[in-house]
N, C-alpha and C positions, 0 to 999 in steps of 0.2 A: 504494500500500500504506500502511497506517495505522498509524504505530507506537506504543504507549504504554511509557514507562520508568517503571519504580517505585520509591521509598524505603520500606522496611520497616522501625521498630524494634521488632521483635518482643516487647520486653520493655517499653514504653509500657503504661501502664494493668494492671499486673501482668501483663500476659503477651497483653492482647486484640490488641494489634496484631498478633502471629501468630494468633492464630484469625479476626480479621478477613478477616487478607493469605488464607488457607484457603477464604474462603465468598466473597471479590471476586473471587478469581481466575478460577472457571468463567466468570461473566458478563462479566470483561473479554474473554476468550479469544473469548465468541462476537459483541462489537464491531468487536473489532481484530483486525488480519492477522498484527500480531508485536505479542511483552512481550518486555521487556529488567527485570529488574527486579536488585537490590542489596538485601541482608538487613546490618543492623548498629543496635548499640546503643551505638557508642562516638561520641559528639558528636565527636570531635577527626577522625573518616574522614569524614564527614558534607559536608563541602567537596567534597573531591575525588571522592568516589561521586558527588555532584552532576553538577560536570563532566563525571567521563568516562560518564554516561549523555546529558549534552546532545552530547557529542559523536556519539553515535548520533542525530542530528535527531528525536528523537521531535515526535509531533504533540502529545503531552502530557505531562506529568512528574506522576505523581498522589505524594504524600505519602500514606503511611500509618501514624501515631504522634500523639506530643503535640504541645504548643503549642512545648517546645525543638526540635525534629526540625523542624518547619516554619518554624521561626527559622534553625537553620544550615541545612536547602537554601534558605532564599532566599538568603542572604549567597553561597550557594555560586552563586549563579544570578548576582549583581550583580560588576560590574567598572565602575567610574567612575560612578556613577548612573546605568549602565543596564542591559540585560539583555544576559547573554551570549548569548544565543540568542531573540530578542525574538516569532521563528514558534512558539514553543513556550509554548502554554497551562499553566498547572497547575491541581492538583486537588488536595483534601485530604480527607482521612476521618480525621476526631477518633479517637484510641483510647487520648488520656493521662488521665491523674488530675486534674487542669488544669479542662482542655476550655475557656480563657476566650476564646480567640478565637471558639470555634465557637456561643458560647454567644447572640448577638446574631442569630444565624438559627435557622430553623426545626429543631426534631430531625432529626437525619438517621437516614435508614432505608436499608439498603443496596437495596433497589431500586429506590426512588425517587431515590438515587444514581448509581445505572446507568444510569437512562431520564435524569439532565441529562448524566450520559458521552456516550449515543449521539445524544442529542439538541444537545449542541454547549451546552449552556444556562448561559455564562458570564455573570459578574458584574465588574465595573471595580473596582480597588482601586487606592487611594493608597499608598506605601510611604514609611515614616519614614525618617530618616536620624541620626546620630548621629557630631559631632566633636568627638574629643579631640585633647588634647595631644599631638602624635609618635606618632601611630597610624591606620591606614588607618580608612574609616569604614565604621560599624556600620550596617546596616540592621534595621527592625523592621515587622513586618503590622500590629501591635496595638496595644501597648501602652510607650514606657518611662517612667523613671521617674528621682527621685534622692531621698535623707536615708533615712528612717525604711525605705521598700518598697527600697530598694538593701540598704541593712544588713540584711532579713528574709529578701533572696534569696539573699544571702549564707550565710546561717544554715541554709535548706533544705536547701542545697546537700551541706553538712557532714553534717546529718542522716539517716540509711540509717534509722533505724528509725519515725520519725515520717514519711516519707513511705510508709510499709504503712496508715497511717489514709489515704488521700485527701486529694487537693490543697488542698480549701476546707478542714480539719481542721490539717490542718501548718501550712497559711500562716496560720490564726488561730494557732495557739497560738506560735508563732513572732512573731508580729508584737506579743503581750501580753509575751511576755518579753524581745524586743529593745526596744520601749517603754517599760521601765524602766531601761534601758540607756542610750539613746538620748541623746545633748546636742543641744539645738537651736544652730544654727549660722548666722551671719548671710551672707546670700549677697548679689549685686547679678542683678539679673533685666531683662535688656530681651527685650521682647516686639515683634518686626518692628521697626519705626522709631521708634516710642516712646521717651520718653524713658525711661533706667535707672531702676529702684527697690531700697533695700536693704529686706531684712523679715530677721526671724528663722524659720526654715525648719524644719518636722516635715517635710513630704512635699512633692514636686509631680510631679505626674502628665501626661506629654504625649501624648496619645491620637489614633491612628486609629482603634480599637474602643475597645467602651466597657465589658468588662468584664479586671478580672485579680484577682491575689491569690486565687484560688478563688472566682469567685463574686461580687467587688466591683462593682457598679457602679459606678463611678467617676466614670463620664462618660456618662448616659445619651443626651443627645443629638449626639453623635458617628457619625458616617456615615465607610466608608473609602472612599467616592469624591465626598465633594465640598471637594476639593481643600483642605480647613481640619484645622490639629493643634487639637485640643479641649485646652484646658491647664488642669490643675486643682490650683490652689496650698491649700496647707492650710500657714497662718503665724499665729505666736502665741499656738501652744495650750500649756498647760500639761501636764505628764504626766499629772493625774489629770482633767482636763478630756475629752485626747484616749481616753483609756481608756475614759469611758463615752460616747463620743460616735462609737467604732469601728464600732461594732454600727450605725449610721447608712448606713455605707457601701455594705453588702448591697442596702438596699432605694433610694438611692440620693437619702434623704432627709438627706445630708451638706451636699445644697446649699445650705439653707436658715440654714447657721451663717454667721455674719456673719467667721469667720476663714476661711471656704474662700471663695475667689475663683476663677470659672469666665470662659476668656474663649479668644476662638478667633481663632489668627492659622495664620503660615506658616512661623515660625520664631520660637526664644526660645533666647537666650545668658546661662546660670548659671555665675557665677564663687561663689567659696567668697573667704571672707575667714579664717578659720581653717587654722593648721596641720594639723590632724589630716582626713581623709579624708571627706569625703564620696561616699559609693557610688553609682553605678549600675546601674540594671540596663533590658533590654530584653527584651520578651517570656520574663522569665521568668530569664534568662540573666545573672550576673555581667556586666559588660563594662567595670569601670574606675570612673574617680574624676571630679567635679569639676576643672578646670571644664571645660566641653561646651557644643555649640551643637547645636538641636533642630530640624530640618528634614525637608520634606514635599515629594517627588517625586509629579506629579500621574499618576494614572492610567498606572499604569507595569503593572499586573496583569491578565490575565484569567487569573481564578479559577474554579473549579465547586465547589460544598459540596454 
């Protein structure tokens, strides 16, 4: 018998994630033998709804929400950098305001969704990792991050009425007005074995996908299965330099500034030399400060989009 479990946060994407969970459902029903599925919109159950649906052995665990919802079931999925239940595929159907992870593949269309369901048609993904100070570690699919994109996610966060415009709409106007805000702040960065370097620090970006921020290209040639964190340092910009040089980012013509430095290893360890906090964030998600070590578990996913 084939069982598939569901996450729903029905309130992803203004409300599509239940009209989506509405129009998947028939098609999963005539796949699978059993649905188990969990409806919620409060990130903090998001863990535990995970678990106690792997504990029903589904054959698959599909995601249905944003890019946050498929950030905390993975964490809900991972115990010691591996998988709590490693016979269990997952699957994801984009329904946030976001959409950056899903945005590196083809549109999805819900029956062309269902024919990789019934057809088994996974993909290998990499999965980040993320260690702080005196705290368990953070896992990421996509994207995290620290400086400038930690303090903007921050900001979102707070936000209720600026995320009614759309993800790439908030996270620009957000990201112009923490930019003036913003102190650069001098870090020391070692990348794998290399020796340390200090720079003065707007942003860095440590990528298994290559888009975030609504829409950023950040890291365009970044792949989530071959085994490499894409790392994308942005040091030594001025505030009015970075201001007109943001709108760069979208099309992914950032790289060509001689302050962004792109380089791909398997780990990078950022310490702050400043009292005051520098942020992070992961897929989207608040997750703490400075300092952090950025690491890549190989081929830990099969995925369906």
């Amino acid at each position: 018998m084939t069982v598939i479990a569901v996450v729903i946060n029905p309130i992803a994407g203004g409300g599509q994630g239940r009209k989506v969970w509405h129009v998947l459902k028939p098609g999963l029903s005539a796949i699978f033998d059993r649905i188990v599925y969990r409806i919620s919109n409060r990130v903090g159950d998001l863990n535990t709804i995970t678990q106690d649906l792997l504990a029903e052995k589904p054959d698959l665990l599909l995601i249905v929400g944003g890019d946050g919802t498929l950030n905390h079931v993975l964490n809900g999925m991972m115990c010691e950098d591996k998988l709590i239940r490693p016979k269990t595929k997952i699957a994801y159907f984009s329904t946030g305001t976001g959409g950056d992870f899903i945005r590196q593949f083809p549109q999805q269309k819900i029956t062309e969704f269902l024919d990789r369901l019934s057809h088994n048609r996974f993909i290998i993904s990499n999965v980040g990792k993320v260690d702080r100070l005196d705290k368990l570690p953070y896992y990421f699919i996509n994207i995290a991050s620290c400086g400038l994109s930690g303090q903007v996610v921050k900001a979102t966060e707070k936000s209720k009425f600026l995320k009614k415009l759309g993800g790439t709409l908030n996270y620009l106007l957000h990201s112009l007005s923490e930019l003036l805000k913003y102190r650069k702040s001098t870090v020391r960065i070692q990348i794998d074995d290399a020796p340390a370097f200090e720079c003065s620090l707007l942003m860095m970006a440590i990528c298994n996908g290559q888009y975030f921020g609504g829409r950023m290209h950040v890291a365009p040639m970044a792949k989530i299965d071959d085994g490499l964190l894409d790392m994308v340092l942005f040091r030594d910009f001025s505030k009015l330099n970075a201001l007109f040089k943001l709108r760069k980012i979208y099309s992914g013509s950032h790289l060509s500034e001689k302050n962004v430095h792109y380089v791909q290893g398997k780990k990078v360890k950022i310490e702050s030399f400043v009292k005051r906090s520098i942020l992070i964030e992961a897929d989207g998600e608040s997750i703490g400060r400075l300092p952090a070590t950025f690491s890549i578990l190989e081929n830990i996913l099969r995925i369906i989009v």
